[in-house]
Residue frames as a rotation matrix with the C-alpha (Angstrom) as fourth column:
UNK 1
-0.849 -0.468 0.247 18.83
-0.192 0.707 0.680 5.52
-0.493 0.530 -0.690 10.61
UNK 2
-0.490 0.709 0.508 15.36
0.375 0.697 -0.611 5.20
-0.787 -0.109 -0.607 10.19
UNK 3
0.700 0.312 -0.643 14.51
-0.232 -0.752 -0.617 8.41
-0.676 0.581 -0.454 8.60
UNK 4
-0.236 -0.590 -0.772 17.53
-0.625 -0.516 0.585 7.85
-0.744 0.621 -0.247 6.14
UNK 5
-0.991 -0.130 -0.027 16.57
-0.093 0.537 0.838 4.55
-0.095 0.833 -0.544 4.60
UNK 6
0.359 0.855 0.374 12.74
0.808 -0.083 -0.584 5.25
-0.468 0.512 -0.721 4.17
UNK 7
0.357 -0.058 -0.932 14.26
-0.264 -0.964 -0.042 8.45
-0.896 0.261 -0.360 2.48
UNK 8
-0.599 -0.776 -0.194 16.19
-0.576 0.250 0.778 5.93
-0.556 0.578 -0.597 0.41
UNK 9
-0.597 0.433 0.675 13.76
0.475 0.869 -0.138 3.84
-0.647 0.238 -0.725 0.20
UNK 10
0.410 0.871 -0.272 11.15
0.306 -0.412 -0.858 6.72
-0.859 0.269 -0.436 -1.33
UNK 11
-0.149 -0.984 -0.098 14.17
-0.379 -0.034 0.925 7.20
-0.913 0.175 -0.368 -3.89
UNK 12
-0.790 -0.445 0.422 13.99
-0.199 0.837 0.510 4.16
-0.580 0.319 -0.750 -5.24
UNK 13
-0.204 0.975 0.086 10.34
0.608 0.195 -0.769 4.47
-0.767 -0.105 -0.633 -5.57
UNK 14
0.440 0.170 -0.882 10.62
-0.346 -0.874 -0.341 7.72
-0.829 0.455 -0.326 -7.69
UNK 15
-0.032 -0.910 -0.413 13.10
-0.767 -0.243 0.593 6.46
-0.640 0.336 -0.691 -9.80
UNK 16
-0.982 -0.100 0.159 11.39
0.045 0.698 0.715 3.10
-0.182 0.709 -0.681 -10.67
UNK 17
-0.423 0.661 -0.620 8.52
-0.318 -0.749 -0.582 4.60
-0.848 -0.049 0.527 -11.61
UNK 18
0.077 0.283 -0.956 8.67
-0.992 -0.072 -0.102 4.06
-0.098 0.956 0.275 -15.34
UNK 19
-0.542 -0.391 -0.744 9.37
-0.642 0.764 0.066 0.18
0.542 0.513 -0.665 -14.81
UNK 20
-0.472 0.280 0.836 7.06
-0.720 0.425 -0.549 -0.69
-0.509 -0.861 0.001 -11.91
UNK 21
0.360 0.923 -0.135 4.18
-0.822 0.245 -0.515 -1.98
-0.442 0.297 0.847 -14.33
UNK 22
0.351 -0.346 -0.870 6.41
-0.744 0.461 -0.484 -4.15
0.568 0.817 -0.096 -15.93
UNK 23
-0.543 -0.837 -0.066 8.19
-0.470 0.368 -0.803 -5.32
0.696 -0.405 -0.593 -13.19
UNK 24
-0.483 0.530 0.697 5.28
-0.866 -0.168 -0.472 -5.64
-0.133 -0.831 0.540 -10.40
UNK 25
-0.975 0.122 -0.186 4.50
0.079 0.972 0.222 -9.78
0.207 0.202 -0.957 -9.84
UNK 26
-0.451 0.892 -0.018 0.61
-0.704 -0.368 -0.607 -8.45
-0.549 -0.261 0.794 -9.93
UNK 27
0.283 0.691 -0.666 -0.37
-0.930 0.027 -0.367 -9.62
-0.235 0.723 0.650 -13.11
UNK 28
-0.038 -0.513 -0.858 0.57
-0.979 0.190 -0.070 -12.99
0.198 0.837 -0.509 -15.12
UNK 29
-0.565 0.277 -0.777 0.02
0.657 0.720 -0.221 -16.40
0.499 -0.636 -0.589 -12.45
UNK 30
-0.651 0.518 -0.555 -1.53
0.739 0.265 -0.619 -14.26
-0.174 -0.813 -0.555 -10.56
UNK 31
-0.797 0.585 0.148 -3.74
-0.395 -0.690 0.606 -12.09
0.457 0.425 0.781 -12.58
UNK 32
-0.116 0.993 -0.038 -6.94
-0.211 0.012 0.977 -14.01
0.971 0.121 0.208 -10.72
UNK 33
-0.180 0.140 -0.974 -5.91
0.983 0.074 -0.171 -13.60
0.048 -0.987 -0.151 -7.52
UNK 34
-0.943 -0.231 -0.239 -5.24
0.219 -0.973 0.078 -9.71
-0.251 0.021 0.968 -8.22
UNK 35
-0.899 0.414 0.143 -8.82
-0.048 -0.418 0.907 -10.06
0.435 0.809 0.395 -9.53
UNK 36
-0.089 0.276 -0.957 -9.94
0.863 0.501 0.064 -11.61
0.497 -0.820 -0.283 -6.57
UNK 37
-0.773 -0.494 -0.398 -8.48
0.634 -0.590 -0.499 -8.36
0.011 -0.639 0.769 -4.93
UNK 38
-0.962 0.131 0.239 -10.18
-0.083 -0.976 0.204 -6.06
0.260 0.176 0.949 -6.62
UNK 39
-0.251 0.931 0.266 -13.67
0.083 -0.253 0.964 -7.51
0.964 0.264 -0.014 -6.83
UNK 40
0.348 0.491 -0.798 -13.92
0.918 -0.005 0.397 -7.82
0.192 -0.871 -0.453 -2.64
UNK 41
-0.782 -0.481 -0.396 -11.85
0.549 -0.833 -0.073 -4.52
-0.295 -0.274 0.915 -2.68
UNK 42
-0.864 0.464 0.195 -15.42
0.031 -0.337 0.941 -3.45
0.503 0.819 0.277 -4.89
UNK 43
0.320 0.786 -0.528 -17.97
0.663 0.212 0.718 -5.02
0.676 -0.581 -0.454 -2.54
UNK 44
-0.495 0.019 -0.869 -17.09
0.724 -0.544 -0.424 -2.24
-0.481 -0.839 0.256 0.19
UNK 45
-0.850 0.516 0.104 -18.96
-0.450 -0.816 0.362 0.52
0.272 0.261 0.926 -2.06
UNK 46
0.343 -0.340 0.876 -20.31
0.450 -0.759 -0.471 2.62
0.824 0.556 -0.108 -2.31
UNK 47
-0.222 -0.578 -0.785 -18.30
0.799 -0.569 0.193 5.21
-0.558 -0.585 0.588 0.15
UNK 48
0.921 0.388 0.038 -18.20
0.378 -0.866 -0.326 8.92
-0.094 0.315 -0.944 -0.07
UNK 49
0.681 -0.694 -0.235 -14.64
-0.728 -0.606 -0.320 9.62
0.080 0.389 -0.918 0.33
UNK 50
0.524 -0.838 0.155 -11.23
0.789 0.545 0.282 6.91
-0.321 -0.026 0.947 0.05
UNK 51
0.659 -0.739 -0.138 -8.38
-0.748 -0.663 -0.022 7.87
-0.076 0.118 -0.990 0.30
UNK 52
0.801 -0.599 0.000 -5.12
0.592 0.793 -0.143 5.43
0.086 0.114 0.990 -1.07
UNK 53
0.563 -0.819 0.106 -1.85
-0.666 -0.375 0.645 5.69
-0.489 -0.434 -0.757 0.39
UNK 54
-0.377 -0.885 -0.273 0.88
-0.563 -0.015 0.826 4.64
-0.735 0.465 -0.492 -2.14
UNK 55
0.548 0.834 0.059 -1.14
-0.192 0.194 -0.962 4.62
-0.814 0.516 0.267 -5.12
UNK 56
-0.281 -0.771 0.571 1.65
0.184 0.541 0.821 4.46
-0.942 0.335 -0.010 -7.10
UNK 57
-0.982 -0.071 -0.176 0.74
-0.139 -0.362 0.922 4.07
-0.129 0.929 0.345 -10.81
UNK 58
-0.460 0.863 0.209 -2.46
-0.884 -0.422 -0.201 3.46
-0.085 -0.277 0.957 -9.94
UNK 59
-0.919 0.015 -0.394 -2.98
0.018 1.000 -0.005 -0.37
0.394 -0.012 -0.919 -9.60
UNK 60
-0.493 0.742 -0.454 -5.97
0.827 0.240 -0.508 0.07
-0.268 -0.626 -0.732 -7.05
UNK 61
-0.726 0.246 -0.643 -7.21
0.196 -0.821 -0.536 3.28
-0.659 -0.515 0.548 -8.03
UNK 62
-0.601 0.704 -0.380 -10.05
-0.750 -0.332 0.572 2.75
0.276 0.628 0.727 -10.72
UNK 63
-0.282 0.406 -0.869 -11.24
0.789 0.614 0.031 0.34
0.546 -0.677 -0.493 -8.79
UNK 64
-0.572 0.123 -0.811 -11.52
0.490 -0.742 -0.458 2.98
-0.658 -0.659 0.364 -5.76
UNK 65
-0.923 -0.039 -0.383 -12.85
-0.156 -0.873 0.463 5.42
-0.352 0.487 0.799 -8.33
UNK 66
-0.600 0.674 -0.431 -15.69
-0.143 0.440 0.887 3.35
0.787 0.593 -0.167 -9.30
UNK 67
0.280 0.639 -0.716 -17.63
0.704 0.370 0.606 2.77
0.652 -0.674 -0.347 -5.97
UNK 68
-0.316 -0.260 -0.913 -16.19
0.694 -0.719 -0.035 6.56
-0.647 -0.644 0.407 -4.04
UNK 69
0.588 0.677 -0.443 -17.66
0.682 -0.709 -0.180 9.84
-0.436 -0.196 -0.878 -4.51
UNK 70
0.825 -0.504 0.256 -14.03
-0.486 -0.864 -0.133 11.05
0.288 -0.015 -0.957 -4.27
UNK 71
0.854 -0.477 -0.205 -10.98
0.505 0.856 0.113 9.67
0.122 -0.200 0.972 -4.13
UNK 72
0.647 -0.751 -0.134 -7.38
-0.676 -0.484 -0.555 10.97
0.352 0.450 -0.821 -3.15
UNK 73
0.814 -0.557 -0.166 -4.36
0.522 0.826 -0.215 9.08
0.257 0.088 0.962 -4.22
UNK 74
0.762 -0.587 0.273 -1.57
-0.639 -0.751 0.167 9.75
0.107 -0.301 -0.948 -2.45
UNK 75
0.731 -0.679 -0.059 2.01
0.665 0.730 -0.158 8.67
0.150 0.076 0.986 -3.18
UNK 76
0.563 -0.579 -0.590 5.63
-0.048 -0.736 0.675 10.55
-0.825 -0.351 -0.442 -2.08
UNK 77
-0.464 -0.774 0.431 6.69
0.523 0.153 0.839 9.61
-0.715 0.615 0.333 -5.97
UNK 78
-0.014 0.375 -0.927 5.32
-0.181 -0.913 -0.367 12.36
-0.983 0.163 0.081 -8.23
UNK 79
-0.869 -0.363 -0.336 6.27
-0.478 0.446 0.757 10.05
-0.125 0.818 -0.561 -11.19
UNK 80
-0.942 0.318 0.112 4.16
0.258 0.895 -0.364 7.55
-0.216 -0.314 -0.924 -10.11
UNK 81
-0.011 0.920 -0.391 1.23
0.225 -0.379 -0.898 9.77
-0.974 -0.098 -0.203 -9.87
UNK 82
-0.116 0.395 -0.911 1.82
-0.785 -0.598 -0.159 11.39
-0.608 0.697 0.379 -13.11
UNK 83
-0.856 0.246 -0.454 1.37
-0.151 0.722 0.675 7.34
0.494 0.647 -0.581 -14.95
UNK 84
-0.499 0.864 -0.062 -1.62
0.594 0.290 -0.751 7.16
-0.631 -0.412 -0.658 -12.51
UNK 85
0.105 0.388 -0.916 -3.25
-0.553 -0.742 -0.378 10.52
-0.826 0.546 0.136 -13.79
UNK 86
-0.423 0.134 -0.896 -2.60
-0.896 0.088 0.436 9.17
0.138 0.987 0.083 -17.74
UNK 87
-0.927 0.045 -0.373 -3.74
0.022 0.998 0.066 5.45
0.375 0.052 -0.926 -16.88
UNK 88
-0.302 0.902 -0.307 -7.11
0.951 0.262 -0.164 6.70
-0.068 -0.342 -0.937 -14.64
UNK 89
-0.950 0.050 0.308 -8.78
0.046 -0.953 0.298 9.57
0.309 0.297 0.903 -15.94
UNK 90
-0.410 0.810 -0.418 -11.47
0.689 0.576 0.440 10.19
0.598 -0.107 -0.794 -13.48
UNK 91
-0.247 0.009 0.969 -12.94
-0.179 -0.983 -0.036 13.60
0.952 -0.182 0.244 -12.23
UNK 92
0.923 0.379 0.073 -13.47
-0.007 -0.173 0.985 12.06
0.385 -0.909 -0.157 -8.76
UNK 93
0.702 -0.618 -0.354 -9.71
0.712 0.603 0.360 11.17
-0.009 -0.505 0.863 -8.25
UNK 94
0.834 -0.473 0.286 -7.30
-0.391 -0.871 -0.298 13.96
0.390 0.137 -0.911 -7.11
UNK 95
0.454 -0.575 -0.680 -3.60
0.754 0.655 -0.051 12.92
0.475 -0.490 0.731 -6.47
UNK 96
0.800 -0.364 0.476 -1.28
-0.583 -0.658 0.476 14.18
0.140 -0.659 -0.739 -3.50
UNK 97
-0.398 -0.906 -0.143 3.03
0.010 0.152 -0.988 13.84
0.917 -0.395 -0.052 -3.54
UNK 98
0.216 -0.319 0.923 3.44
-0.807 -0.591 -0.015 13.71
0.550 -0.741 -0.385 -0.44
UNK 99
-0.902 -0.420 -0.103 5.48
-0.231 0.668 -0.707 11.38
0.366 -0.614 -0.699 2.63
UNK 100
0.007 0.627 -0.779 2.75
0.354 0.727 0.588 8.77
0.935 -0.280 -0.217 3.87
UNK 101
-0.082 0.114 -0.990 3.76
0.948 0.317 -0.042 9.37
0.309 -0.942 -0.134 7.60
UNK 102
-0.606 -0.275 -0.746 3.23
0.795 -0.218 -0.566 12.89
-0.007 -0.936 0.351 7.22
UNK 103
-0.828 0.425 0.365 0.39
0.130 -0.488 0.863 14.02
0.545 0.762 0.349 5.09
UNK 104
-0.795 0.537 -0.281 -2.81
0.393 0.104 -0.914 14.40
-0.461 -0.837 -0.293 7.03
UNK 105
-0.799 0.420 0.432 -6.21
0.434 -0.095 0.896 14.96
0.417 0.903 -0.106 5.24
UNK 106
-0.972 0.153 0.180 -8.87
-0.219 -0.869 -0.444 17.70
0.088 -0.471 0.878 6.30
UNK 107
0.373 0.855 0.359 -12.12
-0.923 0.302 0.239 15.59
0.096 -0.421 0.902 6.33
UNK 108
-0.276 -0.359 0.892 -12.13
-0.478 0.856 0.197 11.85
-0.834 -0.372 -0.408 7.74
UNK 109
-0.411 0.150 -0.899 -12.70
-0.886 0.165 0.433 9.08
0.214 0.975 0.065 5.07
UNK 110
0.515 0.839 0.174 -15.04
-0.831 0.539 -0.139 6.35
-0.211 -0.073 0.975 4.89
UNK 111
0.979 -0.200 0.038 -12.49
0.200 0.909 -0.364 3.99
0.039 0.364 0.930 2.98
UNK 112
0.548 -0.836 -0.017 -8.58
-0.804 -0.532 0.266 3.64
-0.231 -0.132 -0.964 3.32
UNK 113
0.998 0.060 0.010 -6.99
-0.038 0.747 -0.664 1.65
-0.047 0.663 0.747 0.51
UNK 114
0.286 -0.852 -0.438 -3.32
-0.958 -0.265 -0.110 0.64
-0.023 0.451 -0.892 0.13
UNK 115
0.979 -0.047 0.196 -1.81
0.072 0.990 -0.121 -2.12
-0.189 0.132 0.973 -1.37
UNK 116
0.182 -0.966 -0.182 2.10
0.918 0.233 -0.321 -3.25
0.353 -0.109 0.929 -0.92
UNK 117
0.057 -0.608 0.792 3.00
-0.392 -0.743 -0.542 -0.52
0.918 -0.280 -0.281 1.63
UNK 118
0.831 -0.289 0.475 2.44
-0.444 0.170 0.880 -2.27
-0.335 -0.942 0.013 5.04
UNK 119
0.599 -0.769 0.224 5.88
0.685 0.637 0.354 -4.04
-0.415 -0.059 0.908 4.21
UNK 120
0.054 -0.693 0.718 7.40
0.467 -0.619 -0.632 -1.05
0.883 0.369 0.290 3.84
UNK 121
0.837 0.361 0.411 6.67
-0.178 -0.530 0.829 0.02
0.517 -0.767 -0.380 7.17
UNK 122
-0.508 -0.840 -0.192 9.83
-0.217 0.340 -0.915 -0.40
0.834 -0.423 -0.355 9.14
UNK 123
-0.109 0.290 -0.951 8.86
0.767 0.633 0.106 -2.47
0.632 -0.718 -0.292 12.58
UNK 124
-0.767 -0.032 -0.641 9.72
0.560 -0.520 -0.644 0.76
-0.313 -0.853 0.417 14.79
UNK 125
-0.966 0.156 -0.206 6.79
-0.128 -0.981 -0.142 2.73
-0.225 -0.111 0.968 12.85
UNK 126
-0.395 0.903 -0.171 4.12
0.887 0.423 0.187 -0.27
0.241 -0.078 -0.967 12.84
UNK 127
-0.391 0.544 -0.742 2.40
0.883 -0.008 -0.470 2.19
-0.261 -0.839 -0.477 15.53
UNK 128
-0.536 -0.208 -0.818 2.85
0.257 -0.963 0.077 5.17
-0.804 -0.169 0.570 14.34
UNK 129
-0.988 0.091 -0.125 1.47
-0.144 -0.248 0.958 4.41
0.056 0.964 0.258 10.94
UNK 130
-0.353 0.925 -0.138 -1.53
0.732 0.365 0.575 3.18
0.583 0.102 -0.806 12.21
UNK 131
-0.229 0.426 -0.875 -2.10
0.553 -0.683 -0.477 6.22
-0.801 -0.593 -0.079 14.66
UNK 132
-0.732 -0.006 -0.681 -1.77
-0.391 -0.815 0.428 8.24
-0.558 0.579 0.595 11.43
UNK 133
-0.882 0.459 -0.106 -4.49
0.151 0.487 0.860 5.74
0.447 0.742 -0.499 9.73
UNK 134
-0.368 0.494 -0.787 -6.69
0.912 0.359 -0.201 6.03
0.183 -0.792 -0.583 12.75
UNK 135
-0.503 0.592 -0.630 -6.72
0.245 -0.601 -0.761 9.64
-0.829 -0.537 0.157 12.49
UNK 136
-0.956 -0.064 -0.288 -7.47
-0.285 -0.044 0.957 9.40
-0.074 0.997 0.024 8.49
UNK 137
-0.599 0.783 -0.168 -10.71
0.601 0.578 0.552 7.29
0.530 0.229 -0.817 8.89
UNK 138
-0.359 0.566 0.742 -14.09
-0.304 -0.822 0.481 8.21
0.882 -0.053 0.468 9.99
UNK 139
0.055 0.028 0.998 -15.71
-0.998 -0.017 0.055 6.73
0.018 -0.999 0.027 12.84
UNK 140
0.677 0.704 0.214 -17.23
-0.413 0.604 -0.682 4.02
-0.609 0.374 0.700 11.07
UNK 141
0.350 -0.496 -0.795 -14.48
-0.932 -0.098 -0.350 4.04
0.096 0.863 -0.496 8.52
UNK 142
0.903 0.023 0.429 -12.58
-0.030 1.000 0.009 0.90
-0.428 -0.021 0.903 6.98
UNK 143
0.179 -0.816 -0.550 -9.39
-0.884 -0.379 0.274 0.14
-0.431 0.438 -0.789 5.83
UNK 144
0.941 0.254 0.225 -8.43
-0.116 0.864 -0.491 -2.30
-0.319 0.436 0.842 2.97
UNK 145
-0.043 -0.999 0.014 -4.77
-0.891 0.045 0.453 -3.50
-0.453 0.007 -0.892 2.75
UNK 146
0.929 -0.212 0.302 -3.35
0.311 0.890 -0.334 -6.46
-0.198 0.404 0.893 0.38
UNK 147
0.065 -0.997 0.042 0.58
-0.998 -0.066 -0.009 -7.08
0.011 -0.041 -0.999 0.12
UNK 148
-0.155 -0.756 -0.637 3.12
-0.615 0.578 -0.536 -9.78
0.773 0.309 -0.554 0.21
UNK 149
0.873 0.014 0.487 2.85
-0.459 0.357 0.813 -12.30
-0.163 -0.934 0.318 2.57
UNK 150
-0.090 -0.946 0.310 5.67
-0.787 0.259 0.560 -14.41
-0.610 -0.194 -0.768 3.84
UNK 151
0.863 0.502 -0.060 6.88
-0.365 0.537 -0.760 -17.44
-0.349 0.678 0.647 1.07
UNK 152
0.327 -0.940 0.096 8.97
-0.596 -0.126 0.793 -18.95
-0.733 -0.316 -0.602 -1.22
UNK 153
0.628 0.397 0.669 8.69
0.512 0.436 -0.740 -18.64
-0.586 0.807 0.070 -4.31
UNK 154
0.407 -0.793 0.454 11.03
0.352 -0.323 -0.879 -15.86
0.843 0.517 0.147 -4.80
UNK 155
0.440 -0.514 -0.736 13.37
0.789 -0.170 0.591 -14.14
-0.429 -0.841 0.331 -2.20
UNK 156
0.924 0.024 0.381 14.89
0.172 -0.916 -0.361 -10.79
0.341 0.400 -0.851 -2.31
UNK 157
0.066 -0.992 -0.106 18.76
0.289 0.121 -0.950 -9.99
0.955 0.032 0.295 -1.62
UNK 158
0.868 0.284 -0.407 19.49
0.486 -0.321 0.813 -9.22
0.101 -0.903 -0.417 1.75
UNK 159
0.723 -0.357 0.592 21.41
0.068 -0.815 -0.575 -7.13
0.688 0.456 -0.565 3.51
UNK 160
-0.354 -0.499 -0.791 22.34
0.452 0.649 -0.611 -8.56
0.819 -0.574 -0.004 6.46
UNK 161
-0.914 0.289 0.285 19.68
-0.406 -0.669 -0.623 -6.21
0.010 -0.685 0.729 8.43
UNK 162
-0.602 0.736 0.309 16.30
0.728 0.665 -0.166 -7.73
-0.328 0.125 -0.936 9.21
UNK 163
0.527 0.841 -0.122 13.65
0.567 -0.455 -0.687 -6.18
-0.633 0.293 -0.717 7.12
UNK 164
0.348 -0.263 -0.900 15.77
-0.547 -0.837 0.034 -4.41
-0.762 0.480 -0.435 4.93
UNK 165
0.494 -0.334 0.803 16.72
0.490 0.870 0.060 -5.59
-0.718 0.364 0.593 1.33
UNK 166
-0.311 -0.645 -0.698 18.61
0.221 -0.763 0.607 -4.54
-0.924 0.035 0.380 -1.65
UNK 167
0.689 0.560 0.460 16.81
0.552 0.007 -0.834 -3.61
-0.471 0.828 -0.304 -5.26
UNK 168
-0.644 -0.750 -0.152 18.62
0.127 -0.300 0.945 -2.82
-0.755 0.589 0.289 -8.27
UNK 169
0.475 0.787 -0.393 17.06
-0.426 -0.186 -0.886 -1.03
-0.770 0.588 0.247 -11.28
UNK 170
0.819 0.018 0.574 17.30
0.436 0.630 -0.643 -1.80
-0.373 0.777 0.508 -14.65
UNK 171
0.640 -0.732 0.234 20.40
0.003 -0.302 -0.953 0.59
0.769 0.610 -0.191 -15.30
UNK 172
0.232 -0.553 -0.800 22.21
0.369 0.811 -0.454 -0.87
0.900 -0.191 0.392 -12.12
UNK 173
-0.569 -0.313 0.760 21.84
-0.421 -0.684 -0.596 1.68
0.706 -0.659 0.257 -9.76
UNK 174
-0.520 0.448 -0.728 21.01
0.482 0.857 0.183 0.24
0.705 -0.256 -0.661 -6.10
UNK 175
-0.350 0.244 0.904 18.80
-0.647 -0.761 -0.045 1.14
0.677 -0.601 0.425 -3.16
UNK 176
-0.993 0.080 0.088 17.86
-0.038 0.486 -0.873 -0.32
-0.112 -0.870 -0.480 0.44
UNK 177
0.104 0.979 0.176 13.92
-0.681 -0.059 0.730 -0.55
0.725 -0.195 0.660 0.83
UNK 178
-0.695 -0.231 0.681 12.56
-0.711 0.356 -0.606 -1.87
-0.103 -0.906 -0.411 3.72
UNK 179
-0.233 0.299 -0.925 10.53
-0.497 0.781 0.378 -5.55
0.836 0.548 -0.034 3.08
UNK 180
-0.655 0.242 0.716 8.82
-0.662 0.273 -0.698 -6.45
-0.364 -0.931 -0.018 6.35
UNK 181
-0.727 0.153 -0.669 6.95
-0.416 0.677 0.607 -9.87
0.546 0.720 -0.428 5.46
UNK 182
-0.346 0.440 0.829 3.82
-0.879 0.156 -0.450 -10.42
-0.328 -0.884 0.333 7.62
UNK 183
-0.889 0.431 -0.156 2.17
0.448 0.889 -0.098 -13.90
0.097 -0.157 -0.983 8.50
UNK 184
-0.592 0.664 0.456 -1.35
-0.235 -0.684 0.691 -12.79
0.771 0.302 0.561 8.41
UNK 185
0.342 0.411 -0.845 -2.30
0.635 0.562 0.530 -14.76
0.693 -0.718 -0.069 11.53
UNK 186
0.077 -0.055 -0.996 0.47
0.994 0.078 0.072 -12.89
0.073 -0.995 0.061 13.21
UNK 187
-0.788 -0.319 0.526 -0.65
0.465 -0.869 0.170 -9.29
0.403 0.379 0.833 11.84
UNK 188
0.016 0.999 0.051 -3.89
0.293 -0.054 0.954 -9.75
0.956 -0.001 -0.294 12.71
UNK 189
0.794 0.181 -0.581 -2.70
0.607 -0.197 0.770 -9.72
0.025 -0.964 -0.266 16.64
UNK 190
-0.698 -0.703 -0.136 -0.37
0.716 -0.685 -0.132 -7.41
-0.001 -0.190 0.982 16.26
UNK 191
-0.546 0.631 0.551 -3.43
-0.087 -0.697 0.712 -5.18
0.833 0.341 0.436 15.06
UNK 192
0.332 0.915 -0.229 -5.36
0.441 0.064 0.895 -6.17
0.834 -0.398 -0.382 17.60
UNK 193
-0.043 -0.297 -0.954 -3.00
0.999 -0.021 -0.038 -5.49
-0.008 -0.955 0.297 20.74
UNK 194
-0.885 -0.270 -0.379 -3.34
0.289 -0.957 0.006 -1.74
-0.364 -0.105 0.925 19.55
UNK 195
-0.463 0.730 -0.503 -6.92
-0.305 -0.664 -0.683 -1.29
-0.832 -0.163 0.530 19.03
UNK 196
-0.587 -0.134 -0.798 -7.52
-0.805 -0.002 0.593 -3.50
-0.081 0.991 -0.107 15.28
UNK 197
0.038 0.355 0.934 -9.39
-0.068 0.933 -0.352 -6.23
-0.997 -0.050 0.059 13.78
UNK 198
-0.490 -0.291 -0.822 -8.31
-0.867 0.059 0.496 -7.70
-0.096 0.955 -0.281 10.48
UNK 199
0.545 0.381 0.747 -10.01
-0.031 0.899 -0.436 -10.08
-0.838 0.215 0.502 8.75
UNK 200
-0.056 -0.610 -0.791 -7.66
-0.886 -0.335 0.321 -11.57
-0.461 0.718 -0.521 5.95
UNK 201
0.947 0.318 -0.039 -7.46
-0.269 0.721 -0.639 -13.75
-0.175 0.615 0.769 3.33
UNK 202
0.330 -0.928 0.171 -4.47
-0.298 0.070 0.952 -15.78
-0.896 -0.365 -0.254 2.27
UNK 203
0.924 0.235 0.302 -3.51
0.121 0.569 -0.814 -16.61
-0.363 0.788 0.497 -1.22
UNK 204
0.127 -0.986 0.108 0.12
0.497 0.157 0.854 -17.45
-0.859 -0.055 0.510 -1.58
UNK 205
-0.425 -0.884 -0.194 2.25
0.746 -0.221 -0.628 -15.03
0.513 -0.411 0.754 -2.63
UNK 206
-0.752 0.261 0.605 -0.15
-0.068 -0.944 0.324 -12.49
0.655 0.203 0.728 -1.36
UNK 207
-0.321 0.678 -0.662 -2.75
0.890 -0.024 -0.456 -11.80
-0.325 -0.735 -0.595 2.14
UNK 208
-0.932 0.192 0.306 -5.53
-0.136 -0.971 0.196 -8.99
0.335 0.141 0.932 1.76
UNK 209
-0.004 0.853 -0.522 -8.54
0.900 0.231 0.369 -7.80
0.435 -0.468 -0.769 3.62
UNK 210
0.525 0.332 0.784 -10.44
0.064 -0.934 0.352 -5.33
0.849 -0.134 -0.511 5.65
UNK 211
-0.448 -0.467 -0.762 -9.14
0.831 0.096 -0.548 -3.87
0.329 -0.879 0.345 9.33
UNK 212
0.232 0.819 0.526 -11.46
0.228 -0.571 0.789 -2.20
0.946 -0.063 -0.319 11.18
UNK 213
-0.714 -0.233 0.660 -11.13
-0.672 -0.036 -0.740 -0.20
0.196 -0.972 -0.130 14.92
UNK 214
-0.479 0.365 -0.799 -12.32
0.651 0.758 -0.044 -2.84
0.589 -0.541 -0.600 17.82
C-alpha cells in the first residue's frame, strides 16, 4: 500500500510541475519568513558538496549554489528539474530524476538540504529515510530541513486515512499524497530516539532548521 501511494504520490508531483510556482504558499505573507529560510539556510557555507532531495523547481537551490562547491539536486519529477535547470543556471549544480528512498550518492556530503519533503514521508518510512540520509552525509555533515508545521490556517481534504490527503490539479484530475504534519517539539524527539538532534525554529505556517548526528 505503501509503495503504491508514494508512487501516486510522485505522480502528482510530475504532473504539477508547471503550476507548483504559482501554487506553492512560499511567497506572498510569507515571503519574509521564506527569507528568513534562506538567509540561516546561507550561514551554513561555505561546504564543498550539498546535496537537495526534492529540489523540485528549484526553490532552495541558488541559495545552495551560492555557498557549495557542488551541488546535486535531486527530484523523482524530471519536469521539475527541467524549470530548475532554466530558473538556476549554475555550473556547480547537476540535477538527478531519481526516487528519494533509492538514489544513493558516491561521495558523502557536507550539507543535506530539503525543504517540504519530510511530510511526505509516510510514518512507516520515518526510519528508513533517515538511514538513507545518514548514509548521504559526511561525518561531520549537516542536514537542513524546513516544511509545514502543524496549523490552521488552511487544511487539506482528507481522506479518511491519517496522513494521507487528496490534491486536485488545475484540470481536475486527483491524486493521494501523503501530508504528515510535524510539531517541531515532537520531531525533534522522534529524531533523537534514533540517533538526531534538531534544532528548529517555528514560524507559523512553517518549522525549519539544522539536524545533526548525536
Amino acid at each position: 500500500m505503501t509503495d503504491e501511494l508514494l508512487a501516486e504520490q510522485m505522480r502528482y508531483y510530475r504532473e504539477r510541475a508547471p503550476e507548483y510556482d504559482a501554487t506553492s504558499p512560499q511567497g506572498g505573507p510569507y515571503a519574509a519568513t521564506a527569507a528568513r529560510v534562506i538567509a540561516d539556510l546561507r550561514a551554513l557555507g561555505p561546504v564543498d558538496l550539498a546535496i537537495e532531495l526534492g529540489a523540485g523547481t528549484g526553490q532552495y537551490t541558488g541559495a545552495l549554489a551560492s555557498i557549495a562547491e557542488a551541488v546535486v539536486a535531486v527530484d523523482s519529477s524530471p519536469e521539475a528539474l527541467e524549470l530548475l535547470r532554466a530558473k538556476v543556471v549554475a555550473p556547480n549544480v547537476v540535477t538527478v530524476a531519481d526516487d528519494l528512498f533509492t538514489w544513493r550518492h558516491d561521495a558523502p556530503a557536507d550539507l543535506v538540504v530539503f525543504g517540504a519533503v519530510l511530510s511526505h514521508i509516510p510514518s512507516d518510512r520515518f526510519d528508513m529515510f533517515w538511514s538513507a540520509i545518514d548514509a548521504m552525509l559526511a561525518s561531520d555533515g549537516r542536514v537542513f530541513l524546513v516544511d509545514e508545521a502543524q496549523h490552521e490556517l488552511w487544511s487539506e481534504e482528507a481522506t479518511g486515512q491519517d496522513g494521507i490527503v487528496m490534491r486536485t490539479l488545475e484540470d481536475g484530475r486527483r491524486f493521494r499524497i501523503v501530508k504528515v504534519l510535524w510539531d517541531p517539539h515532537a520531531l525533534a524527539a522522534r529524531l533523537d530516539r534514533i540517533g538526531w538532534r534538531a534544532r528548529l525554529v517555528r514560524e507559523v505556517p512553517f518549522f525549519w532548521g539544522t539536524v545533526e548526528r548525536i
